[in-house]
Structure formats: structure tokens, C-alpha cells
C-alpha positions in Angstrom: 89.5 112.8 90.8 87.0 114.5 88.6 89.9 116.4 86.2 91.1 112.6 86.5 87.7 111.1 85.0 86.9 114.0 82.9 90.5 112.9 81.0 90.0 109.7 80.9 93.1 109.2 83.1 93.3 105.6 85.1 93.6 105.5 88.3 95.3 103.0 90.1 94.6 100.4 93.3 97.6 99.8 94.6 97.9 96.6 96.6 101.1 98.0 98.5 99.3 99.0 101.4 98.0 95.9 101.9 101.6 94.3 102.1 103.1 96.8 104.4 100.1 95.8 107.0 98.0 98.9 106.4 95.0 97.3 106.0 94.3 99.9 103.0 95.2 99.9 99.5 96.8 102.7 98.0 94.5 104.8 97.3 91.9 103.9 100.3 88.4 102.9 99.7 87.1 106.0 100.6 89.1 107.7 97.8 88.6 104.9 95.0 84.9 105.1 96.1 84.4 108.6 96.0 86.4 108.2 92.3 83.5 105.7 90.9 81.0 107.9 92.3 82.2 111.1 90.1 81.6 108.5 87.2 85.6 107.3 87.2 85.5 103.9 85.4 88.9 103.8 84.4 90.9 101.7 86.8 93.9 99.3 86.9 95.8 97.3 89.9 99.5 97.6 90.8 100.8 95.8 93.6 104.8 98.3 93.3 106.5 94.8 93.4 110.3 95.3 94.2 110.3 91.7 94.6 109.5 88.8 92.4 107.4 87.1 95.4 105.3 90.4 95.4 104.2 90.6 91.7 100.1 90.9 91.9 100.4 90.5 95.7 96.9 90.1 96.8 95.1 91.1 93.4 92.5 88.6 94.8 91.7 91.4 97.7 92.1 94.0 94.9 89.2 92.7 92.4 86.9 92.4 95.6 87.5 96.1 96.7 86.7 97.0 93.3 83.7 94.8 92.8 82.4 95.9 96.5 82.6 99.2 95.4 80.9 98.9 92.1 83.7 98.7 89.8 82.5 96.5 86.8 85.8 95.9 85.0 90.1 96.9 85.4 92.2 97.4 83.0 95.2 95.7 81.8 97.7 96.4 79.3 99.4 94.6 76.6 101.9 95.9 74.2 100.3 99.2 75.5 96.6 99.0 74.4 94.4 98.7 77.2 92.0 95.6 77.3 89.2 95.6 80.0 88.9 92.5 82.2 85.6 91.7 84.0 85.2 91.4 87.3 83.2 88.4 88.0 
């Protein structure tokens, strides 16, 4: 997580746990937590939709995670720049 920070590399929340019924994103809490703590600011939200009715499943549960655990804005791309969203 820190070489991960220290390269400016953007971690991911991954809503797919939360579809399969693990109660968890992928990674957990603990781990995105322990991320922001080490200074990790870059972060985005995938939701590894194999079906159309799981694009940005439960991004709603995703932006609370991050703004629970202090996470001030995500990242999305377009036409491959980054552009930081707020989290309100």
C-alpha cells in the first residue's frame, strides 16, 4: 500500500464483494483504511460488471465507505485523464 501511494498508483474499491453477499468490498475496509492512513488519496470504484444490470452496482454503498473512511474525492476517467469527483 505504501510502494502503491508513494507511485501514485490508484487503488481500487471494488463493489463485487458486495454483490456476491460478502458484506465487504474488494479490498475490505480494513485494507482501504489502512491505505488512506499511509496518505493513499488516489482511489477509484469498479463494480467487475459481467452483466449490464451490474454496471456501478451499489456505487451508492461505495462513496459511503470512502467518505466513512475519510476519503475526500474518487477518481474517474474519461478518454483516459483522470478527473476527481467529490464526495459530498
Amino acid at each position: 500500500l505504501l510502494a502503491a501511494r508513494e507511485n501514485d498508483c490508484i487503488l481500487e474499491l471494488n463493489t463485487g464483494g458486495l454483490k456476491y453477499g460478502l458484506g465487504e468490498p474488494n479490498p475490505c475496509r480494513e485494507i482501504l483504511k489502512r491505505y488512506h492512513d499511509l496518505g493513499g488519496e488516489l482511489i477509484t470504484v469498479g463494480s467487475d460488471a459481467h452483466a449490464p444490470e451490474h454496471i456501478a452496482y451499489d456505487f451508492a454503498t461505495a462513496e459511503t465507505i470512502l467518505k466513512e473512511i475519510g476519503f475526500r474525492y474518487y477518481t474517474v476517467f474519461r478518454e483516459r485523464k483522470p478527473e476527481f469527483v467529490k464526495i459530498e
